[in-house]
Phi, psi and omega in degrees: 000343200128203133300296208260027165282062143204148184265178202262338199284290187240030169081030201227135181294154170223156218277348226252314190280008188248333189267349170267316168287330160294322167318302192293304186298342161274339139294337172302348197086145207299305168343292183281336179280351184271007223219294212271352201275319189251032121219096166317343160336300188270028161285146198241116183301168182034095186202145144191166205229046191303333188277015177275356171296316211244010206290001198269307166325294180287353145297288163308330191293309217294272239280322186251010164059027186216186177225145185328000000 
């Protein structure tokens, strides 16, 4: 994943940047993550996509015009 797949406060990974970097390769499209699911090599370090967490939400506010 990179330099920054470990946080910083203790050196122990972290799951929250890992989970953001699976976010980047899943933005990419089924091409590349099935490219990268069968040789991980080729994943392109320190890359993360965090905001694809939240874009279903913020999908819902537009269509319904309202907010939770």
């Amino acid at each position: 994943m990179g330099e920054y797949c470990f946080s910083e406060q203790n050196s122990a990974f972290s799951p929250n940047l890992f989970l953001y970097a699976r976010c980047a390769v899943v933005a990419r499209g089924q091409k590349v993550f099935e490219d990268i699911l069968s040789n991980p090599k080729k994943y392109l370090k320190n890359t993360e996509f965090e905001i694809l967490l939240s874009l279903s939400s913020e999908a819902y506010i537009l269509k319904k015009g309202q907010r939770e």
